[in-house]
C-alpha positions as CSV (number, residue, x, y, z in Angstrom):
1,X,-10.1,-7.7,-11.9
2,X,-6.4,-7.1,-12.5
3,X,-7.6,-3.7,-14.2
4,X,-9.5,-2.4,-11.3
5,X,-6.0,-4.1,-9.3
6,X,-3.9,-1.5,-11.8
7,X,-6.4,1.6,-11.0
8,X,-6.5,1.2,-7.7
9,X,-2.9,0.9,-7.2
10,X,-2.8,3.9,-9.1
11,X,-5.2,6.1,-7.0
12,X,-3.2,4.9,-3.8
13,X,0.3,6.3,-5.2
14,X,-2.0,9.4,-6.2
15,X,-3.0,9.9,-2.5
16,X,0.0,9.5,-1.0
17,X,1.6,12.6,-3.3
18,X,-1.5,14.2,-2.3
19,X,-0.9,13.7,1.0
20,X,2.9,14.9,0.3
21,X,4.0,11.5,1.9
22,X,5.4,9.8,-1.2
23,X,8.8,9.8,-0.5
24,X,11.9,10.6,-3.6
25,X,14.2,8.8,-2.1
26,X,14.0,5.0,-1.0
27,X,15.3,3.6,2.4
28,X,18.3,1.2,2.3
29,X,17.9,-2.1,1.1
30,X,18.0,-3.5,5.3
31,X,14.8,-2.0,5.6
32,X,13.2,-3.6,2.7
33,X,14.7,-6.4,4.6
34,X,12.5,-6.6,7.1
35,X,10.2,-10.1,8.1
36,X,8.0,-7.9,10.1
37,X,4.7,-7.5,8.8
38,X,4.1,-4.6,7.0
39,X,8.2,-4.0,7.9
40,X,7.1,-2.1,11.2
41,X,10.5,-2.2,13.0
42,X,12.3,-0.8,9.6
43,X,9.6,1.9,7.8
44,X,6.3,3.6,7.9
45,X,3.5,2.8,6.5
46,X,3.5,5.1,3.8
47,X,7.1,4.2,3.2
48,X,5.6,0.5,3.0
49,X,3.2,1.2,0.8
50,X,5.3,2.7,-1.8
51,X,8.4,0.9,-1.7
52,X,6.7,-2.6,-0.9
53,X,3.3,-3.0,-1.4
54,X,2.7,-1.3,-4.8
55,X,6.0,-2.0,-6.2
56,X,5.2,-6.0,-5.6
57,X,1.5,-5.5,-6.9
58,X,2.3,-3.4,-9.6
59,X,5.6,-6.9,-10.4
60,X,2.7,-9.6,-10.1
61,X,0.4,-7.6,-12.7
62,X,3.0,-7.3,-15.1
63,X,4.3,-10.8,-14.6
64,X,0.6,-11.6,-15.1
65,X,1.3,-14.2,-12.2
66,X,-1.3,-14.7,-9.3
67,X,-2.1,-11.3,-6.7
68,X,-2.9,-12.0,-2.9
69,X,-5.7,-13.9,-2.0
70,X,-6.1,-12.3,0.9
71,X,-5.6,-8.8,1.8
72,X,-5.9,-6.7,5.0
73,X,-4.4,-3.6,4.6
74,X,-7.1,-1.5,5.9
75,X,-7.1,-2.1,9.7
76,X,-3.3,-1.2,10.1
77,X,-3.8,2.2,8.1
78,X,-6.7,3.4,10.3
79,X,-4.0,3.0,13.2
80,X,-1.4,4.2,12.0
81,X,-3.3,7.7,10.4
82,X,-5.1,7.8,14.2
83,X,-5.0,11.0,15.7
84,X,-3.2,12.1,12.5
85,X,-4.0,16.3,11.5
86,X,-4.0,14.3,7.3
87,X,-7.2,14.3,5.3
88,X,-6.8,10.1,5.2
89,X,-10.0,9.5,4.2
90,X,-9.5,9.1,0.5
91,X,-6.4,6.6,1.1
92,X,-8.2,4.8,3.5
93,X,-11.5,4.6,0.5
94,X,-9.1,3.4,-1.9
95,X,-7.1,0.2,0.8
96,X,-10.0,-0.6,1.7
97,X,-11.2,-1.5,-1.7
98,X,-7.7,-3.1,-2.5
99,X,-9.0,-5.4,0.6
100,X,-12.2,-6.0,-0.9
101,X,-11.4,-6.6,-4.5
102,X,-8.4,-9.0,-3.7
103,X,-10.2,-10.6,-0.6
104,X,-13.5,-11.3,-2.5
105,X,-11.6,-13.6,-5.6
């Protein structure tokens, strides 16, 4: 599982450079800060996923210490990409089976 953990991660990062929303430079610290869920109040989402979310998957696989047991990603990406003009649907494939994969252990 940790494999398919690693690939996906990687085909996330790869979507969001696709999607020319990966970002080069990283917010301040205070909005890493944030006890918000998913850090709302402080970044977007795609900021989230790239500064937070994949850096802290991409720590726990190398640590080889447990990943989520639970993961629900999905849901707030559809809103947030709502209405958007961006071709999402290949991000949105690729959370959802992050969800699935860590969900279903």
């Amino acid at each position: 599982m940790r494999t398919e953990v690693a690939e996906l991660l990687i085909d996330i990062e790869a979507e969001l450079r696709q999607l020319a929303l990966w970002e080069r430079v990283p917010p301040p610290a205070s909005a890493l800060a944030s006890s918000e869920p998913f850090c709302i109040d402080t970044l977007s989402l795609p900021q989230w996923l790239q500064f937070v979310f994949l850096p802290t998957l991409y720590r726990l696989l190398e640590e080889e210490t447990a990943l989520p047991e639970r993961c629900a990603i999905t849901p707030m990406a559809e809103e947030y990409f709502r209405g958007s003009q961006l071709a999402t649907s290949n991000l949105l494939a690729a959370l959802q089976r992050m969800d699935d994969l860590l969900t279903a252990e």
